[in-house]
N, C-alpha and C positions, 0 to 999 in steps of 0.2 A: 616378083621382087622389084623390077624396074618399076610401074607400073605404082608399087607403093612407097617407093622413094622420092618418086617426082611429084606425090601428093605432097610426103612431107613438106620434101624442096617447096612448094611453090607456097604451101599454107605458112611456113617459114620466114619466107622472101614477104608475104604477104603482112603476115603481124610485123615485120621490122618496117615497113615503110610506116603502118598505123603508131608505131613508137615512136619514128622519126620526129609525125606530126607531133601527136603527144608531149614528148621530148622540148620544140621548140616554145607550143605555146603554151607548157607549164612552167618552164622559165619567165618567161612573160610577163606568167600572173606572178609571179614572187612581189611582193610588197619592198618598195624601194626603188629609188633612183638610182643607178650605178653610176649616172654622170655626176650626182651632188658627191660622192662618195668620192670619186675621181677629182673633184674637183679643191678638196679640202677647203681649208676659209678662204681659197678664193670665190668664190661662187656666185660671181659676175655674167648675167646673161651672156656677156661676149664669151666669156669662158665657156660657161656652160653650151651652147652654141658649138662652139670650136672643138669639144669634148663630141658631142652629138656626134660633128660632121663627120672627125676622125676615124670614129669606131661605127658609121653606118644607122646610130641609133635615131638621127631622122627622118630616117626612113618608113616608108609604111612597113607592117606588118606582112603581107603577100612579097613584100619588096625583099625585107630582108632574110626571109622564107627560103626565097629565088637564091639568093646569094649561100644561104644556111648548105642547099642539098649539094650547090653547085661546088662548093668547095672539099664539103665530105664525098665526091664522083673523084674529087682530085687530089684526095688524102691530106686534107689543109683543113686540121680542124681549129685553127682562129689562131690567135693568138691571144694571152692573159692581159686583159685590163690593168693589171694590178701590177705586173711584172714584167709586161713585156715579153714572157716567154713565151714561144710557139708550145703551143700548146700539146702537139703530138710529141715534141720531147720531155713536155715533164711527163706525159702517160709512159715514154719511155724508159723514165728513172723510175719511177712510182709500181706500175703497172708487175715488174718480176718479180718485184718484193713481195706483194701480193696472192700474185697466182703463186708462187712458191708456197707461200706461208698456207692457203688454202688446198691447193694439191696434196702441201704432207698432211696434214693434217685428216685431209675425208681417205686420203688412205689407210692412214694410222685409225681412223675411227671405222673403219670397214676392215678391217683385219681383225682390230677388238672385236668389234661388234656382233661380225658373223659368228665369229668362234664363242664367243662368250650366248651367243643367243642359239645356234647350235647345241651347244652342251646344255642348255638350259631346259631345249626341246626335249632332247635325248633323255636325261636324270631328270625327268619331271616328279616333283612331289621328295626330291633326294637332296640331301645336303648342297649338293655342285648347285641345284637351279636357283635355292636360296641365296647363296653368296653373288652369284648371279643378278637376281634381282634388287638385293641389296645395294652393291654396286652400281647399279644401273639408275637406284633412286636418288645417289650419292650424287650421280654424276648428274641429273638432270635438276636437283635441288638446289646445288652449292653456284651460286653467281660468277662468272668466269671473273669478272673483275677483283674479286676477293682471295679467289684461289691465284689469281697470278698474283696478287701482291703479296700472298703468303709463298709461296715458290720466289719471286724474290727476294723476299726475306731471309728465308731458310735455305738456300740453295744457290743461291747468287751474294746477297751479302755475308750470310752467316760463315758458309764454307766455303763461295768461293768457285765452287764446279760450275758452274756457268755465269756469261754474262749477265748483269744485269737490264743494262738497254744498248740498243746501238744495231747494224747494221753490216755485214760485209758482203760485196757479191759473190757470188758461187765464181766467175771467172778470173778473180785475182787471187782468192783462195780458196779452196772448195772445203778444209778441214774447219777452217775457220767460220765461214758461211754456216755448217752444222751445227756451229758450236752453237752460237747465235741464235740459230735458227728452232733449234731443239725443242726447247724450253718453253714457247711460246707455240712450239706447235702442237705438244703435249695437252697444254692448259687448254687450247682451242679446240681438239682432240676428242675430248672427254665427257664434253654433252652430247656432243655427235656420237659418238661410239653408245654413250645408252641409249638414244633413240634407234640406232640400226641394230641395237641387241634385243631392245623390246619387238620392234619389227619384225624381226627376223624370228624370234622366238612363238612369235602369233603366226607366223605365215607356217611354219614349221611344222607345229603343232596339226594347223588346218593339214597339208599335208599328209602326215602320219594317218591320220584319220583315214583319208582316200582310200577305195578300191584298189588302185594299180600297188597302193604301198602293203597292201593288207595283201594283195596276189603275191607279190615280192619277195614275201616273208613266209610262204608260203610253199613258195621253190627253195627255200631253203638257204638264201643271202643271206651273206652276215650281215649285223647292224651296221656297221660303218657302210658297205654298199648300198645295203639301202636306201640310208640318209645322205650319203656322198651321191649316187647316180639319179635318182628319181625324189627324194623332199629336199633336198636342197636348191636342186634346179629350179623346180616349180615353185620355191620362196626368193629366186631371183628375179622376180618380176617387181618384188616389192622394195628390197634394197636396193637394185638400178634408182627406181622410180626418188627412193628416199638420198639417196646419194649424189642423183643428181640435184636435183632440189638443193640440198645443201652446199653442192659446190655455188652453185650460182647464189646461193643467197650469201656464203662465205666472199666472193670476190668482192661482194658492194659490203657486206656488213658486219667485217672483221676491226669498226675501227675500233671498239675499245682496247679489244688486244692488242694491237699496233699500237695505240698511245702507251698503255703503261709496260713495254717490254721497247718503245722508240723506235717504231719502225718506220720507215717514211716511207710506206706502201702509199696507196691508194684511199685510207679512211683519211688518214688528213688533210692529203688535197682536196680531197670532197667537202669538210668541214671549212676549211680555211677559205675556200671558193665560194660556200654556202653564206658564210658572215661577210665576206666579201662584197657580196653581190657580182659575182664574175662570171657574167654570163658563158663568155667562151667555155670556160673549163664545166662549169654545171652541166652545159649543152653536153659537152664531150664525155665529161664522168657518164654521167644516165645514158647516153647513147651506147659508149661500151658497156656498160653492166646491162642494159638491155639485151642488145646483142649475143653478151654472154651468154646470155638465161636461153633467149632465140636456139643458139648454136648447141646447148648442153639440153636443151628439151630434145634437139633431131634426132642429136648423139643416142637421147635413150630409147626415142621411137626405135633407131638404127638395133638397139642392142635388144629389144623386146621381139624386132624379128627372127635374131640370131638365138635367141635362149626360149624362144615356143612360136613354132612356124605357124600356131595356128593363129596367130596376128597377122601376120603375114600374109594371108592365105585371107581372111577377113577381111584387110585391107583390099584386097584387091578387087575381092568379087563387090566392095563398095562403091 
């Protein structure tokens, strides 16, 4: 077990440095001056110059490289071109809103999802798996943009039961926070939930099929044992795999939903940074959602050895 953790760890440690680089010198390429941007009609060499020197962007490449790691070693990731803000405290407004909003949500789509793709497996060929897959094609067809401006519509202006945009933190009110919070994580919810119900229902099925489920049934377990103790486990290799995935694609790429339900997560700093040209914050966004993805990949290496040792056990003798 040790043995296959410090693979991870170090394969881990390894791709975040290659992002690192990545990271800086894809900002780089972005098309645009940030100092002509900075500089509005003034845009007087001496200006431009004086803009340069301030924010290091006269520097060579290698140069400001050197200064790029040396500060993320010391938790100083820039400050905003554009605002003057230290840049770790807007991820620190920004940043809860987000992981919030994608936490409930691959929960909520992993509670749907197994159960709905579970009973799919189970009543195959039966009324349950059709409404099932019905469902499932609902949620994967209908544009999340659409559907939340019809849930605002209908449910925030019409009657009223929820906000329609806006924001509260969980630590000044936590009833309010859900209230908020809901609505948007539903909408967000609901493509995810049919991909992990389809998943899950293919993995399931494969499953059923096996030897040990055919022995199982055999000895005389009821269904629910069956599919609770041995096909369901062995179809958690594939909704880990999918769940993770989508959190991390969820913290960098929930911003539609944050725009029309007004969240001041994490999409819009990214966007307003990107039109911007604001190197700091670009640097810092893609660095953390890197990161993320880095840290939620180990998570499920971590969890594919706890739900079938013979990874595990793979790993090791690798």
């Amino acid at each position: 077990m040790r043995t296959y953790l410090l693979n991870r760890a170090w394969q881990s440690l390894l791709t975040l440095i290659l992002a690192t680089v990545v990271v800086f010198l894809g900002v780089r390429a972005l098309p645009g001056d940030p100092a002509l941007a900075l500089a509005g009609e003034d845009r007087s060499p001496e200006t431009l110059a004086a803009i340069r020197l301030q924010y290091g962007l006269d520097q060579s490449i290698p140069v400001q490289f050197g200064h790029f790691v040396n500060n993320i070693l010391h938790g100083d990731l820039g400050t905003s071109i554009r605002t003057g803000t230290p840049v770790s405290s807007m991820m620190r407004t920004a940043l809860p809103v987000t992981l919030q909003l994608a936490v409930f949500a691959i929960v909520l789509a992993t509670i749907v999802g197994v159960g709905a793709g579970v009973v799919a497996a189970a009543k195959r060929g039966r009324p349950a798996e059709w409404v099932a897959n019905g469902l499932a094609l609902i949620g994967l067809s209908v544009p999340h943009f659409w559907l939340g401006l019809v849930a605002i519509l209908y449910l925030a202006v019409a009657t009223g039961l929820f906000p329609a945009s806006g924001f509260v933190p969980f630590t000044e009110n936590p009833v309010e926070n859900l209230h908020h919070i809901l609505l948007p994580v539903v909408i967000l919810g609901t493509g995810l939930s049919a991909v992990i119900m389809r998943q899950t229902r293919s993995a399931t099925l494969d499953a059923l099929s096996a030897d040990y489920v055919r022995t199982a049934k055999a000895k005389g377990l009821r269904p629910s044992a069956v599919i609770g103790r041995h096909a369901l486990r062995n179809s958690l290799i594939v909704v880990v795999t999918i769940a993770g995935l989508q959190l991390g694609e969820l913290i960098s790429g929930a911003v539609v939903t944050e725009q029309i339900f007004g969240l001041p997560g994490f999409g819009k700093m990214t966007l307003d940074a990107v039109f911007q040209r604001d190197y700091p914050v670009i640097q810092a966004v893609v660095l953390v959602t890197a990161t993320a993805y880095i840290a939620i990949n180990f998570l499920v290496d971590l969890l594919y050895s706890l739900i079938d040792p013979r990874i595990r056990v793979g790993g090791e003798a690798a």
